[in-house]
N, C-alpha and C positions, 0 to 999 in steps of 0.2 A: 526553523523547524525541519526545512527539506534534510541541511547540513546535520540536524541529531540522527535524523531518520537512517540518512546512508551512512552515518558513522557509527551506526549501533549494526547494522548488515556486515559490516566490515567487508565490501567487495573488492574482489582481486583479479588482476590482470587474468584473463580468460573467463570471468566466472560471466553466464547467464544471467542479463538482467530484462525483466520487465515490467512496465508502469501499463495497466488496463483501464486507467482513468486519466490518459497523459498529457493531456489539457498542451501548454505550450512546448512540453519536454526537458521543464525543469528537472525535475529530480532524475533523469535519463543522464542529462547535463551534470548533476550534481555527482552522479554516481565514476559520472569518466574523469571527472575534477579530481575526484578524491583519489581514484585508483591512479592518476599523475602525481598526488603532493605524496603517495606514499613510496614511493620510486617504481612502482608497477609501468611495464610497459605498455602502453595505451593502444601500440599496436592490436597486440593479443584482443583487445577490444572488438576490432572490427568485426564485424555481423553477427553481434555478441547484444547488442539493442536492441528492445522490442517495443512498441507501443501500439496501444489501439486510443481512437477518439473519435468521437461519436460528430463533431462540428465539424463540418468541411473544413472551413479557414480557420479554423484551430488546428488541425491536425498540416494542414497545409504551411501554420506557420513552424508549427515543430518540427518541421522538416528542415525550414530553412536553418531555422535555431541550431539545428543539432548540424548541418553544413555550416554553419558561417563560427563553428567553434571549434571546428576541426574533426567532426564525427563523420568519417568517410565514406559508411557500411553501416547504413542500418535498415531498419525495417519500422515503418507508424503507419498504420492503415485506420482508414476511414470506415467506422462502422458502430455500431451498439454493441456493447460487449457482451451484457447481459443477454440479451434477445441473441445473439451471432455473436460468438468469442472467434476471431481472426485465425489464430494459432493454434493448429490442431495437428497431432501427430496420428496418423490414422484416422480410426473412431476417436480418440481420447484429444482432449487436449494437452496441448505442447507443456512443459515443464519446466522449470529454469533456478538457477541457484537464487538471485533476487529476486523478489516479489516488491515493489514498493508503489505506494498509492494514496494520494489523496481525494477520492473517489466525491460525488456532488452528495450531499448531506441531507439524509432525509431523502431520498430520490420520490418521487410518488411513479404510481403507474408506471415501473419499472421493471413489467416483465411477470406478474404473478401470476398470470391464468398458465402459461407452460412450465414454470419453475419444477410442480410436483411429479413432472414427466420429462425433466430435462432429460437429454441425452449424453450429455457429458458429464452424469451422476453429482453437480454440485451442489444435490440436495439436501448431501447424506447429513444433515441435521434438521433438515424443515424448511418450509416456506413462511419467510418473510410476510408481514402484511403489508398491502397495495399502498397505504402511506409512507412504511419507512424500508428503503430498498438497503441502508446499511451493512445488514449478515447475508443478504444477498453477494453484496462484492466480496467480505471476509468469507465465505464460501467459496468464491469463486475462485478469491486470491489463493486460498489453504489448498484446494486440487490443482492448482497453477505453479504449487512446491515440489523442486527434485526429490526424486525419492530420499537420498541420502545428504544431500547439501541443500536442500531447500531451505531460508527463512525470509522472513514478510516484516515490512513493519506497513500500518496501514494508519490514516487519520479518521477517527469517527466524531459524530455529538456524541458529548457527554451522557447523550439521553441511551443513546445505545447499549449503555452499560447497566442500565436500571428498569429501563421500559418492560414487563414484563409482558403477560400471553406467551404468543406465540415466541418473541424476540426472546423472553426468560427460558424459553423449552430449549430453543438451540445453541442458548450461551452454555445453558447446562451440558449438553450434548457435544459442544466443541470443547469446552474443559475436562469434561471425560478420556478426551482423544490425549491429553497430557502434551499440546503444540502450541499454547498460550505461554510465553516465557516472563514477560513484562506488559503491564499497563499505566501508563504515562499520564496525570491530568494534568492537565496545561489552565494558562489562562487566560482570559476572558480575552476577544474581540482582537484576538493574532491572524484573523484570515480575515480576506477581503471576504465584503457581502453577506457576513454573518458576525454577530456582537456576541455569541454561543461560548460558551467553554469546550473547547475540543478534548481530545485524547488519542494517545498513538499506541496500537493495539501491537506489539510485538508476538508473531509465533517462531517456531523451527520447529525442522522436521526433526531432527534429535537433539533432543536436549540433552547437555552436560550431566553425568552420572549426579552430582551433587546438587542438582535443580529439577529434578524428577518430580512428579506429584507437587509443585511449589510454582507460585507465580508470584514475580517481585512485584508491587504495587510502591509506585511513586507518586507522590503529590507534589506538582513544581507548580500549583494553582496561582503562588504570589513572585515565583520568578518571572518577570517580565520586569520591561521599560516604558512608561505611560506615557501614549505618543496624543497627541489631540484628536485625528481620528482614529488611529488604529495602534495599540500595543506593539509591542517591540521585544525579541527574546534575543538578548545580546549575546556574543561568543563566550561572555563568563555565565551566561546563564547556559549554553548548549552543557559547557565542559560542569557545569556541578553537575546538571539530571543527568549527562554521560557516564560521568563517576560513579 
């Protein structure tokens, strides 16, 4: 999933990347993989990685993760992202051409009593309710997008794309903005810890003249490989939902 994820970003040697959910520094890791198999110089990379996580010895191990694979220069700091985003450019927070994330699902008590007075404006669609922190992170990820090369791919539940109230006002409201590109359902019981059907919410900041006003919706709910405990989404299943 991480592999579709950063192959649908397409990053390139120099480009800005950051993971705000960056758990061990996988997808940080996948992103400098990819930018080496496409002949990009990886140097260009350096202090070009960003992450924040909220677990000490999580964050502590994506440090080493991302030294012991060759990642010379970077930056993972230890913190809530939501409550305290790490990277901030002034008043505003920091920006970057990657946004990529698989953020914890469903978060509860994830920060609602301040959301509606954030100070880093990541409200501009609504507050989330205190069960599901979801459009919280896709808010946070979507003001985390370069002005002009900004795109995101992010992992949500399935529920996320249906739950309405409050969550139906702000999907409205970020569909509006025309930065939703693709939505991806996946299938059943591909991440640890959760038997859910996921989905990978793609945005960009500018979309291609001929996907204007349009969001491609894919169903890849029966591509997987059925593992005993845990599903499986093989390299021929990345490259057809990549196709």
């Amino acid at each position: 999933v991480v592999e579709l994820m950063v192959r649908m970003l397409a990053p390139k040697a120099g480009d800005t990347v950051y993971d705000p959910a960056c758990g061990t520094g996988g997808m940080l890791l996948e992103t400098l993989q990819q930018v080496r198999e496409s002949g990009g110089d990886d140097r260009l990379m350096l202090g070009h990685l960003f992450g924040q996580e909220r677990n000490l010895t999580t964050a502590a191990i994506a440090r080493m993760n991302l030294f012991l694979h060759g990642a010379e220069d970077f930056q993972i700091v230890r913190g809530d992202t939501l409550r305290q985003p790490a990277f901030l450019t002034g008043d505003k927070l920091a920006t970057f051409d990657c946004v990529i994330a698989n953020p914890p699902f469903s978060l509860k008590a994830w920060g609602e009593d301040a959301w509606p007075n954030d100070p880093w404006g990541r409200n501009f669609a609504g507050t989330p309710p205190k069960k599901y922190g979801d459009w919280a992170w896709v808010q946070h990820m979507i003001t985390s997008m370069a002005p002009a090369t900004g795109r995101m791919a992010v992992v949500l539940p399935h529920g996320a794309l249906f739950r309405m109230g409050s969550e139906g006002k702000i999907r409205s409201k970020v569909l509006d903005l025309d930065l939703i590109e693709a939505v991806i359902g996946l299938g059943p019981n591909l991440f640890y810890g959760t038997s859910l059907a996921a989905c990978i919410v793609v945005a960009r900041r500018r979309k291609p003249e001929d996907r204007r006003s349009k969001v491609l919706l894919v169903d890849a709910s029966d591509l997987f490989r059925k593992g005993r405990n845990q599903n499986m989404l093989d390299h021929e299943h990345v490259q057809v939902i990549f196709d």
